[in-house]
N, C-alpha and C positions, 0 to 999 in steps of 0.2 A: 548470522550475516555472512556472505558469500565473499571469496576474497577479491573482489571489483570492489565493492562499495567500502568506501572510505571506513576507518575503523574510530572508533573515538576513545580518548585518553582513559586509561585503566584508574581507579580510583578504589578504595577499599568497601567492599558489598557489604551490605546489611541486610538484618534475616526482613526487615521493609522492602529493602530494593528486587529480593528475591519470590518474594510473595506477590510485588507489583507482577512483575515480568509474567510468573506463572499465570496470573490474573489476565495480565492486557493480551496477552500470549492465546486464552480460553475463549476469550472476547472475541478477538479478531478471528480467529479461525471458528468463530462459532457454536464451540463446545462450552460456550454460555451464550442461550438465542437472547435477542434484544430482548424484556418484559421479565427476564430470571431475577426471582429475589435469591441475595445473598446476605449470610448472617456473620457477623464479627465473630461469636460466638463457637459457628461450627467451623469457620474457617481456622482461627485458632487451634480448636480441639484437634484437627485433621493435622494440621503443622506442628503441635505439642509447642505451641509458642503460648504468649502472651495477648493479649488484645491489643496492646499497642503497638505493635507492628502494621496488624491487618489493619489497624485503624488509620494508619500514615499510608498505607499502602492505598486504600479509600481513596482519601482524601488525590493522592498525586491522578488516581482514577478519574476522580471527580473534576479535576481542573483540566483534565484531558475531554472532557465532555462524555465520558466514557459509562458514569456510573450517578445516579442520582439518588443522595442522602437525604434522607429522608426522616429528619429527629422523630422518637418515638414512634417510627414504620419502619417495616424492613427496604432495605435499601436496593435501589433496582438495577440491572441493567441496563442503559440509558436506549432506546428507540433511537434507528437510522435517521437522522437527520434530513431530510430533502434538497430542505433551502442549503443547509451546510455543505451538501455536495455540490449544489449547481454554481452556491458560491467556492468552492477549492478548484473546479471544474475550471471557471475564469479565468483564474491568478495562475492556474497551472498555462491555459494557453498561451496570455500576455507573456509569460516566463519562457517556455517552451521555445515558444516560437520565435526567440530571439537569441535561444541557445543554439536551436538547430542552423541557424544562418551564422551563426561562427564555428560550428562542427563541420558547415561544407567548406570553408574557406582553412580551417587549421587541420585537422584529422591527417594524424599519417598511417603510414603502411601498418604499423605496430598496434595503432587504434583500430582499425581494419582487422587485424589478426583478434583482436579480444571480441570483436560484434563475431565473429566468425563462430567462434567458438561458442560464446554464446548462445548463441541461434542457434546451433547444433543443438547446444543441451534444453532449450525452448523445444525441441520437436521430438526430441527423445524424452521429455517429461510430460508432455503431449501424447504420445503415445503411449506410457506407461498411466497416462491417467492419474495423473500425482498433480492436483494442484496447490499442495504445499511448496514443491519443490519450482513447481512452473510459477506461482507466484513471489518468489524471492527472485528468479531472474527477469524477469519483468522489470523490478526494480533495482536488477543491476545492468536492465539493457539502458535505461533512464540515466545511470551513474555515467556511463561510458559515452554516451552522449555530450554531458555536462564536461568528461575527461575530455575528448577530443574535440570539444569547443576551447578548451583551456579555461573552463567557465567551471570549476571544481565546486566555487562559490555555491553555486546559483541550484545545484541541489538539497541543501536542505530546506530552502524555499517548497524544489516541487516534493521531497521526500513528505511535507508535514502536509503538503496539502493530498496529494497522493493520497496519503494515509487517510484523511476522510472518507473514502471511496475503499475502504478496503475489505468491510464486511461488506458491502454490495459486491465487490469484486468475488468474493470468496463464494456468495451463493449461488453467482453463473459461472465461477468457473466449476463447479461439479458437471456441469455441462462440455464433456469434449469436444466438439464442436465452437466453442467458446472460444476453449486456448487454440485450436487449429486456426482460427480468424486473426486473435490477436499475433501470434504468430507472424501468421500473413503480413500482416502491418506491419511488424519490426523490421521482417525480411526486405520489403517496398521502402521502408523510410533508409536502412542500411543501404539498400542499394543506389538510391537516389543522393545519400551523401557521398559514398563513391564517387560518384559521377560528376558532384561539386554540383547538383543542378540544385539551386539556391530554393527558386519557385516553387519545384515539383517537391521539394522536403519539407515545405512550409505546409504543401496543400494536403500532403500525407502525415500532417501532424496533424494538422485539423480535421482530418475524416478520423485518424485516430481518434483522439479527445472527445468528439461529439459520437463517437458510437456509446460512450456514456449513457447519453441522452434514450435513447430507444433502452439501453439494460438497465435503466435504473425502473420505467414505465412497466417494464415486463415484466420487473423482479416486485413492486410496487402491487400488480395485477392479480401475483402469484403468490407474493406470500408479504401482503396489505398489513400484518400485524406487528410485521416487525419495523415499518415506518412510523414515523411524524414529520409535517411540517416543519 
């Protein structure tokens, strides 16, 4: 996590919580595609642990919607949700769009200087073709929004639905052209809160969010196996 995005309270790791991470970590970025089976058995052997780790590890998997267990079958990587994004899609606008109208009315100079900077490093990770790195500021361009609303709150709302949309996000943005567009948009909505123009921030959120709508059809078109309903 990038130091924008809020940090959360340190607590003592377990070889579970570390095996999750590795895991939800493969998922997301893809280097486990939706349909992979996964075995208790070799993940263990790989970690020199016990099965009761990987199997806690599962489990907090599974309740993420992440991983589907399957007694007596191996257990899968759960298939991209459809409906699950168009529903996070939703709740991310209702939320959005209500943060972005108190980021044009609160935002100072200081909050200005970190979209700056930001956006810098969105085009220089753009450029280098790193959408590891383009995708973690993305979601600290999102933080800094919620910061200069003074609506700090109100991200982990869009962070958990965000997240939905993250392996979609992850197979266009191999695509540079992708990040150069989202880009675009951050660059337009930054500018437009500048400016305090309330209207024009809202209507650049919602072209934002609904460009969703067309990469999830295309990604859907291209590579159909790794969705479901």
């Amino acid at each position: 996590m990038s130091s924008t995005t809020p940090q959360l309270a340190t607590s003592r790791r377990t070889t579970a919580d570390e095996i999750f991470d590795q895991l939800y970590s493969d998922i997301m970025a893809l280097r486990l595609l939706p349909g992979s089976k996964l075995s208790e058995s070799e993940i263990a052997k790989q970690q020199a642990v016990s099965r009761q780790p990987v199997r806690e590890a599962f489990i907090k998997l599974d309740n993420k919607g992440l991983l589907d267990i399957r007694p007596q079958k191996a257990t899968l990587v759960k298939k991209i949700s459809i409906q699950g994004i168009r529903h996070a899609r939703f709740i991310r606008m209702a939320v959005e769009v209500e943060v972005i109208r108190q980021a044009c009315k609160n935002a100072s100079e200081a909050d200005f200087k970190l979209f700056k900077d930001n956006l810098k490093a969105q085009r220089n990770a753009a450029r280098a073709d790193d959408a590891n790195a383009f995708h973690s500021l993305d979601y600290d361009f999102h933080f800094l929004i919620c910061k200069a609303a003074q609506a700090e709150f109100a991200y982990t709302t869009i962070a958990e639905n965000k997240s939905m949309a993250d392996r979609l996000c992850m197979i266009c943005l191999t695509d540079k052209k992708r990040m150069v567009e989202l880009t675009r948009d951050h660059t337009q909505i930054f500018n437009a809160i500048k400016e305090r123009n309330i209207e024009r921030s809202i209507e650049l959120t919602r072209i934002h969010l609904t460009r969703l709508d067309s990469t999830l059809n295309t990604a859907c078109k291209e590579f159909g196996e790794y969705f479901e309903e």
